[in-house]
Gaussian input, Z-matrix of N, CA and C with variables (Angstrom, degrees):
# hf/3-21g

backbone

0 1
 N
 C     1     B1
 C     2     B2     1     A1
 N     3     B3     2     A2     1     D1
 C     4     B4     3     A3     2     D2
 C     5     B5     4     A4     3     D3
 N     6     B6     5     A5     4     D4
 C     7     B7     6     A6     5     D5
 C     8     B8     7     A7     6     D6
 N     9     B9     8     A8     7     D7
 C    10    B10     9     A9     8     D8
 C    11    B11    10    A10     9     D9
 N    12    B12    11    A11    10    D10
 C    13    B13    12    A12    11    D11
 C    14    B14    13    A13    12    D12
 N    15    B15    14    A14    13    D13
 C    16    B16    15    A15    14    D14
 C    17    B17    16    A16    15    D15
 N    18    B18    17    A17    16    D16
 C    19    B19    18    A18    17    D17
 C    20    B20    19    A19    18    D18
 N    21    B21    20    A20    19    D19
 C    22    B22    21    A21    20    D20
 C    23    B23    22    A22    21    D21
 N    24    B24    23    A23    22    D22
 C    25    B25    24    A24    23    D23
 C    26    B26    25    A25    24    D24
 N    27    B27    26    A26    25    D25
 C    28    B28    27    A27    26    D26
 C    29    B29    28    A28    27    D27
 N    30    B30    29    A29    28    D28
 C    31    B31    30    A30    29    D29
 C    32    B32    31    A31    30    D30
 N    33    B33    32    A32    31    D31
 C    34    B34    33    A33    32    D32
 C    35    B35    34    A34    33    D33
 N    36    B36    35    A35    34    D34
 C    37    B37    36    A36    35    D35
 C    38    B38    37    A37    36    D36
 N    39    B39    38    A38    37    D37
 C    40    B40    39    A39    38    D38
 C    41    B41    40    A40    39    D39
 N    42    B42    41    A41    40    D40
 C    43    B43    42    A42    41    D41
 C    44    B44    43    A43    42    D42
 N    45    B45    44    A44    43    D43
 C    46    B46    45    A45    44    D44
 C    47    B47    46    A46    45    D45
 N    48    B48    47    A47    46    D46
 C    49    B49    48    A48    47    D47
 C    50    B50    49    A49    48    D48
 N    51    B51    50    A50    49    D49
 C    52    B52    51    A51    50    D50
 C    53    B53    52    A52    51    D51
 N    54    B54    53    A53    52    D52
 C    55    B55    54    A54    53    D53
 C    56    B56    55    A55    54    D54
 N    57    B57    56    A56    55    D55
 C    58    B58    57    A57    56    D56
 C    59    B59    58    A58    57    D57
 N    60    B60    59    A59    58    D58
 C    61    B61    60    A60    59    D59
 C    62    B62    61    A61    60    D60
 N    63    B63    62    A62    61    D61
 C    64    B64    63    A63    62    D62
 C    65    B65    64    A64    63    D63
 N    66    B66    65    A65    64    D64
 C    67    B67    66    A66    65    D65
 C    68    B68    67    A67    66    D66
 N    69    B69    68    A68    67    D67
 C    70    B70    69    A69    68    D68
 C    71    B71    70    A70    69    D69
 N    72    B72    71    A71    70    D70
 C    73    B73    72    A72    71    D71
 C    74    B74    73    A73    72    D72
 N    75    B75    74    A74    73    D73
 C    76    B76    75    A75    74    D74
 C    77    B77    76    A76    75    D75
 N    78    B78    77    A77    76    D76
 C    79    B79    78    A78    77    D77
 C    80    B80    79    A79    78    D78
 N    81    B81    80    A80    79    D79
 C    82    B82    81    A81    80    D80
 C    83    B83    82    A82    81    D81
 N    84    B84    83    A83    82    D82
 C    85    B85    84    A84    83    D83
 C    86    B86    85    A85    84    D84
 N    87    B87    86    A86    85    D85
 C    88    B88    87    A87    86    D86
 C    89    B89    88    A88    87    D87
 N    90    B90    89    A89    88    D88
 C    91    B91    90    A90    89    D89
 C    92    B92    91    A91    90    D90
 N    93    B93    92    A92    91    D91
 C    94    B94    93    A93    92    D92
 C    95    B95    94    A94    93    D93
 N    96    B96    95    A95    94    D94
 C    97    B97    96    A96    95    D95
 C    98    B98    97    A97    96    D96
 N    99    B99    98    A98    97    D97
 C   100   B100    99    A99    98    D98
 C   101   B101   100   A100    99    D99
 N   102   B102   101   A101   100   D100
 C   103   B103   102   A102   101   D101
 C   104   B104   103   A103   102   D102
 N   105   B105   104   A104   103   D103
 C   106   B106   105   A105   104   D104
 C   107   B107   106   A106   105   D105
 N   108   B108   107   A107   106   D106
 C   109   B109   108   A108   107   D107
 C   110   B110   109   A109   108   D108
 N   111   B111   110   A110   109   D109
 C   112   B112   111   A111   110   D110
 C   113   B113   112   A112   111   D111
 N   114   B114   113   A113   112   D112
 C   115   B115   114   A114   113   D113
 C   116   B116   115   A115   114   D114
 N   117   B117   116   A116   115   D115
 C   118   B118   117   A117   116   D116
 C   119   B119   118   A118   117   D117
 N   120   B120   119   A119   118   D118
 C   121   B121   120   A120   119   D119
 C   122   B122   121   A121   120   D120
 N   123   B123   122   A122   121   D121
 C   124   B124   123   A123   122   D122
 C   125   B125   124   A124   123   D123
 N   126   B126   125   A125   124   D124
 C   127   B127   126   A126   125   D125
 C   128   B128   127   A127   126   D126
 N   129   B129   128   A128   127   D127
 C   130   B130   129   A129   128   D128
 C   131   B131   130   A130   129   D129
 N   132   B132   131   A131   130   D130
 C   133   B133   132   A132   131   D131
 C   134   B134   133   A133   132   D132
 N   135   B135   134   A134   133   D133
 C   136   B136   135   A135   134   D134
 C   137   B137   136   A136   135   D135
 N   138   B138   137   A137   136   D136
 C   139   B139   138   A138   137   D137
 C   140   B140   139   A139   138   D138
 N   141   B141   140   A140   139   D139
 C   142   B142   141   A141   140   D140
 C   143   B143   142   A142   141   D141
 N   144   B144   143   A143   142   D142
 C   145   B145   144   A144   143   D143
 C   146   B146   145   A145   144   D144
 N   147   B147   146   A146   145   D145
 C   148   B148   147   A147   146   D146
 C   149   B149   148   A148   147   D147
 N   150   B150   149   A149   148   D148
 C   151   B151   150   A150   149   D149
 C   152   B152   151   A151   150   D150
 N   153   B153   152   A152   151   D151
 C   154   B154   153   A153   152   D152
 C   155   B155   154   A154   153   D153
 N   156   B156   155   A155   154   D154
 C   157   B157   156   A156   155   D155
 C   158   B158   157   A157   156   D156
 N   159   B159   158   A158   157   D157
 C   160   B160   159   A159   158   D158
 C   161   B161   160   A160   159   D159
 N   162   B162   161   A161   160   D160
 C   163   B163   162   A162   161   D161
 C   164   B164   163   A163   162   D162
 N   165   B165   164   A164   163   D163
 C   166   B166   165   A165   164   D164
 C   167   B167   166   A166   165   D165
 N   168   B168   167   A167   166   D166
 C   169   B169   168   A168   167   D167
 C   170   B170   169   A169   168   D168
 N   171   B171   170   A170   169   D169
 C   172   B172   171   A171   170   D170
 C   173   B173   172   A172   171   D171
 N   174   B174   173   A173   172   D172
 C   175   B175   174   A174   173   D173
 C   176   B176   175   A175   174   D174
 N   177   B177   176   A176   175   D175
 C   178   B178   177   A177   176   D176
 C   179   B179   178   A178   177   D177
 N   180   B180   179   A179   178   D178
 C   181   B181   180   A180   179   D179
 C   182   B182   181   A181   180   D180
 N   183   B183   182   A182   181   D181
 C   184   B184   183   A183   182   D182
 C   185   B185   184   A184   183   D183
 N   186   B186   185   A185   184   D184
 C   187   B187   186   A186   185   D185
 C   188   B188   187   A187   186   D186
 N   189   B189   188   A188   187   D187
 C   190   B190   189   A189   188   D188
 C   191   B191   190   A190   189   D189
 N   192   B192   191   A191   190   D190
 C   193   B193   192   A192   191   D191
 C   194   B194   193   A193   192   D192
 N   195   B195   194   A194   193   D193
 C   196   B196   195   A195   194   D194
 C   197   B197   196   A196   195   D195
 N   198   B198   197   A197   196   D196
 C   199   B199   198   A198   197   D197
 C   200   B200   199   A199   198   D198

   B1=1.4516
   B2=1.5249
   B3=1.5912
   B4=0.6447
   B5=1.8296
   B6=1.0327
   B7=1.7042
   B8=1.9404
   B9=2.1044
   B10=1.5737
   B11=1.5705
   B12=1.2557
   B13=1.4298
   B14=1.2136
   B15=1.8594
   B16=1.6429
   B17=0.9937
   B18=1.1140
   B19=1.6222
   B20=1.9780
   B21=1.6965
   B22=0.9306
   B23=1.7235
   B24=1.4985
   B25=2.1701
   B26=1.4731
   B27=1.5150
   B28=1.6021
   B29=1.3393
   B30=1.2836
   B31=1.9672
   B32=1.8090
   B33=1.1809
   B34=1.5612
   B35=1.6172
   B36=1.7298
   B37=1.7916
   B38=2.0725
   B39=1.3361
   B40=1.3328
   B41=1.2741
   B42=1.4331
   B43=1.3528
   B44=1.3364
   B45=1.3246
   B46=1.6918
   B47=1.1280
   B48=1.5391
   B49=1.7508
   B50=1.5169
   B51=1.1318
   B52=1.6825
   B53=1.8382
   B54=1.0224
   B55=1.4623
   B56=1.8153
   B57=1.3031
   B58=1.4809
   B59=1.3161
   B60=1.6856
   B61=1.4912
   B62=1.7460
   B63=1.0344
   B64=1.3387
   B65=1.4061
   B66=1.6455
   B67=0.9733
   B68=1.6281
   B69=1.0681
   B70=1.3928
   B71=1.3047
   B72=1.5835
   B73=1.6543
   B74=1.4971
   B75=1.2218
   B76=1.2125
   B77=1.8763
   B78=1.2233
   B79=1.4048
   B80=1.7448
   B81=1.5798
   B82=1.6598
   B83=1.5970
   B84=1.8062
   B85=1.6236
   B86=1.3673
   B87=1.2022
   B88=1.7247
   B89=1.1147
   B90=1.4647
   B91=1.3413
   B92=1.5949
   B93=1.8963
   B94=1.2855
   B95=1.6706
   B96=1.1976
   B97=1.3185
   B98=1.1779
   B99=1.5478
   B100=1.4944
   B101=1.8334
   B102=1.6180
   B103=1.6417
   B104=1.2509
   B105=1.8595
   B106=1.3548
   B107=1.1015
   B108=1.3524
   B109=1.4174
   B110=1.4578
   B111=1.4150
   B112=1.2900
   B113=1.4778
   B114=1.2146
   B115=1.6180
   B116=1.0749
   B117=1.0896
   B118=1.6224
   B119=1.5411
   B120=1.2468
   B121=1.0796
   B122=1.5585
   B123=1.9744
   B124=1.3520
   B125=1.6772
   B126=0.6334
   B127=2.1085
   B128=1.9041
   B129=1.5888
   B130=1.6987
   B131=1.9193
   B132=1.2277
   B133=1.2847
   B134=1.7961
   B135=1.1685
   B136=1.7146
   B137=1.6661
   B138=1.5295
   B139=1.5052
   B140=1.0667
   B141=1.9796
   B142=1.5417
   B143=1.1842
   B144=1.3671
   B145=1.7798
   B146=1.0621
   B147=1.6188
   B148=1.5657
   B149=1.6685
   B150=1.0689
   B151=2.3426
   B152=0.5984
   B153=2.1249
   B154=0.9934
   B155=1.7824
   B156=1.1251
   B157=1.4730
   B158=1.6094
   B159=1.1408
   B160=1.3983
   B161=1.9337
   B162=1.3316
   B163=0.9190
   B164=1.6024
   B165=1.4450
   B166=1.4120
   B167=1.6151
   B168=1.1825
   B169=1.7321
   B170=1.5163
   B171=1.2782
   B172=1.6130
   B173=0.9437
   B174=1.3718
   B175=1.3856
   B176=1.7620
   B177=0.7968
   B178=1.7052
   B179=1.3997
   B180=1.4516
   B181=1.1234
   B182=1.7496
   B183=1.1234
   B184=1.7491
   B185=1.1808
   B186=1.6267
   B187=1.3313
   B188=1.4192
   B189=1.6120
   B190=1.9752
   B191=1.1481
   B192=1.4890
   B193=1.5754
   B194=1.5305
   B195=1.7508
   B196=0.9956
   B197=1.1684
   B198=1.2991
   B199=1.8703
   B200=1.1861
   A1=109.62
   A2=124.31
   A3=145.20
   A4=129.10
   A5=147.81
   A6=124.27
   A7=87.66
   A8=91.50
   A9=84.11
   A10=122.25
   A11=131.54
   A12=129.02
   A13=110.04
   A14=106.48
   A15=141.34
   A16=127.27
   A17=141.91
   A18=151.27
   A19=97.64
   A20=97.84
   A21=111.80
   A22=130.26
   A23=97.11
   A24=108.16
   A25=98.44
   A26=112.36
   A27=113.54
   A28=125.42
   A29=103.98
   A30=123.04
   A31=103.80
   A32=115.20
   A33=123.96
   A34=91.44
   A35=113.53
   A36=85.91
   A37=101.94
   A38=96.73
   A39=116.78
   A40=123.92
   A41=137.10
   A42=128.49
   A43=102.10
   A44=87.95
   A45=112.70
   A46=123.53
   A47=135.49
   A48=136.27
   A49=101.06
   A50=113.48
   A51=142.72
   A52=105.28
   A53=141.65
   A54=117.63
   A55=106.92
   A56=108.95
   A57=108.96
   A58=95.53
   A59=112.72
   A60=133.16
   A61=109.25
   A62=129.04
   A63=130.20
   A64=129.92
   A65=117.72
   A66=108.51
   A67=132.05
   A68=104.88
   A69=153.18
   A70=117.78
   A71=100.57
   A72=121.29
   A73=87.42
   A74=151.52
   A75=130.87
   A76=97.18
   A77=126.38
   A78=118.02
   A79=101.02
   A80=117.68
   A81=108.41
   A82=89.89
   A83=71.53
   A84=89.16
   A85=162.22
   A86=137.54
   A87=122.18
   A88=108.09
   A89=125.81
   A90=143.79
   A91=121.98
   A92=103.33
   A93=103.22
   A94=86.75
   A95=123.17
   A96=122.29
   A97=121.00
   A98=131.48
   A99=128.54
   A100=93.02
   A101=97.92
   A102=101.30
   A103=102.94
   A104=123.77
   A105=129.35
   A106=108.39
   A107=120.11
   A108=137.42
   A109=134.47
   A110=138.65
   A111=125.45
   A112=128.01
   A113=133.69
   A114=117.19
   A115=136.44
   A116=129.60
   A117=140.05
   A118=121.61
   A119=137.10
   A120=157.94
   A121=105.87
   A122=119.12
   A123=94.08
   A124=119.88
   A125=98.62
   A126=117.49
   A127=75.91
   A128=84.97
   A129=102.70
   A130=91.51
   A131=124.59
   A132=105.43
   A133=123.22
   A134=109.89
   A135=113.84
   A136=97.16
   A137=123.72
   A138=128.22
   A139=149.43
   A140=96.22
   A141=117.17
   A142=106.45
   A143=96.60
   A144=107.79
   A145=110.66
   A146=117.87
   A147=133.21
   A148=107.50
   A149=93.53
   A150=87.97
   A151=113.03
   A152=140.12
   A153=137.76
   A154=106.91
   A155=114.44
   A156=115.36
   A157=96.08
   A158=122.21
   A159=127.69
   A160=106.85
   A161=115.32
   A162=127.17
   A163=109.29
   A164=120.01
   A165=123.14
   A166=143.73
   A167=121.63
   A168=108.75
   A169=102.06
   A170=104.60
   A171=120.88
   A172=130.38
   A173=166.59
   A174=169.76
   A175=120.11
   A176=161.34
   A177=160.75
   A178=90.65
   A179=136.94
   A180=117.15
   A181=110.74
   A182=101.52
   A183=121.22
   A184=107.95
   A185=132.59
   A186=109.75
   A187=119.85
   A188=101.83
   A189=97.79
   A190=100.00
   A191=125.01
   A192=155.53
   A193=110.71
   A194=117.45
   A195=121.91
   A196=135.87
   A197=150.23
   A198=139.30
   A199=101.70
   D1=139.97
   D2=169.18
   D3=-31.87
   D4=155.98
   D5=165.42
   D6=-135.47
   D7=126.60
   D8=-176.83
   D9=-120.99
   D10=88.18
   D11=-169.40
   D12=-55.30
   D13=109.54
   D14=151.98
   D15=-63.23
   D16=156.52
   D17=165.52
   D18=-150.96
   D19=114.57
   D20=156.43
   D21=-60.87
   D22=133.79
   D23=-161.96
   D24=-77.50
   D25=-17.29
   D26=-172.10
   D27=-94.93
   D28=-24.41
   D29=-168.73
   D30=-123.74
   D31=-49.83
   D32=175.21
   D33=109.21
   D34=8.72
   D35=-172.47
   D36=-79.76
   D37=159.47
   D38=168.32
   D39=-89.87
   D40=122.16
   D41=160.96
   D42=-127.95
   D43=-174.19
   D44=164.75
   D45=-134.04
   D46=146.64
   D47=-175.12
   D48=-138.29
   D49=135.31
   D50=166.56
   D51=-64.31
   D52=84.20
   D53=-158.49
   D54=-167.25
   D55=138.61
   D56=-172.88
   D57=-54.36
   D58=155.31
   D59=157.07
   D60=-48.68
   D61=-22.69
   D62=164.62
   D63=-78.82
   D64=-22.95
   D65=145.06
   D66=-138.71
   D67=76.62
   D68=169.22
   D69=-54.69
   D70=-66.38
   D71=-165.73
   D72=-95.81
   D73=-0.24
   D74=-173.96
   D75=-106.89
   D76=23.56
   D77=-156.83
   D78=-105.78
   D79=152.56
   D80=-176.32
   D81=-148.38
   D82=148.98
   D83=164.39
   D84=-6.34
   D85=55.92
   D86=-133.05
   D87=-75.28
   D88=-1.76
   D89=178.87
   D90=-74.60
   D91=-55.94
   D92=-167.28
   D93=-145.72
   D94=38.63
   D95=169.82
   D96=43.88
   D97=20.32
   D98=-173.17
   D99=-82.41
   D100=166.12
   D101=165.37
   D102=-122.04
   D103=28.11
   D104=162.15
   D105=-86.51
   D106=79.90
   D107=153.94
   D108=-84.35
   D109=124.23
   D110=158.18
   D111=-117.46
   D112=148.15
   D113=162.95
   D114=-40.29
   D115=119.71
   D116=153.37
   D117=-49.42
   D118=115.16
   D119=-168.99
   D120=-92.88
   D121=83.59
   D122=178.40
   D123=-131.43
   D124=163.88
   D125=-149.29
   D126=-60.76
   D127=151.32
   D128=-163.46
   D129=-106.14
   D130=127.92
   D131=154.29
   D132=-102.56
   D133=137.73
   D134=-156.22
   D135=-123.55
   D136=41.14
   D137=169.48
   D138=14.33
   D139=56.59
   D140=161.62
   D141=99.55
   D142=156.50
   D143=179.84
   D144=-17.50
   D145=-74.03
   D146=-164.67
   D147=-40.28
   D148=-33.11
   D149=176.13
   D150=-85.07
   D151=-24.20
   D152=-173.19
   D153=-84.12
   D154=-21.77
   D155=-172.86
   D156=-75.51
   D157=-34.58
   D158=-148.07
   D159=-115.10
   D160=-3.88
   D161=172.70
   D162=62.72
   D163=-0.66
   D164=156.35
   D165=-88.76
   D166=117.71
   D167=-170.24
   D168=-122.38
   D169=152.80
   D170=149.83
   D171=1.63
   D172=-109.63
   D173=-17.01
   D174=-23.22
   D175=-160.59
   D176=164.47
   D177=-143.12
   D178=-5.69
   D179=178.56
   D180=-124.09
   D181=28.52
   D182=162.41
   D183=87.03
   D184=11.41
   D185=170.68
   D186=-63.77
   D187=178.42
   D188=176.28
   D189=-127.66
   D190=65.00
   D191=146.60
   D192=97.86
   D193=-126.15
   D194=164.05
   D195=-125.63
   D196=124.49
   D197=-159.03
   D198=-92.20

């Protein structure tokens, strides 16, 4: 399962949830209980020149690239 960084539309707080793509859109606030939630849009890091030449990067979630 996925992990998807939120920012509440009502409070401005930010989280994150571990949670199928199905329920995603059903997720609220732990702050101020709203279910005005949207995604967070956040910058990918893909580890240095060497991935960019080669069009291969890292994972953050432990893979060992692509075969």
């Amino acid at each position: 399962m996925p992990t998807y960084d939120l920012v509440c539309n009502a409070c401005g707080h930010k989280f994150s949830v571990f949670c199928s793509i199905s329920k995603k859109d059903e997720q609220v606030c732990p702050e101020c209980g709203s279910a005005k939630v949207s995604q967070r849009f956040t910058a990918v890091n893909i580890g240095g020149s060497s991935s960019l030449s080669t069009g291969l990067g890292t994972s953050s979630c432990g893979s060992s690239g692509f075969s």
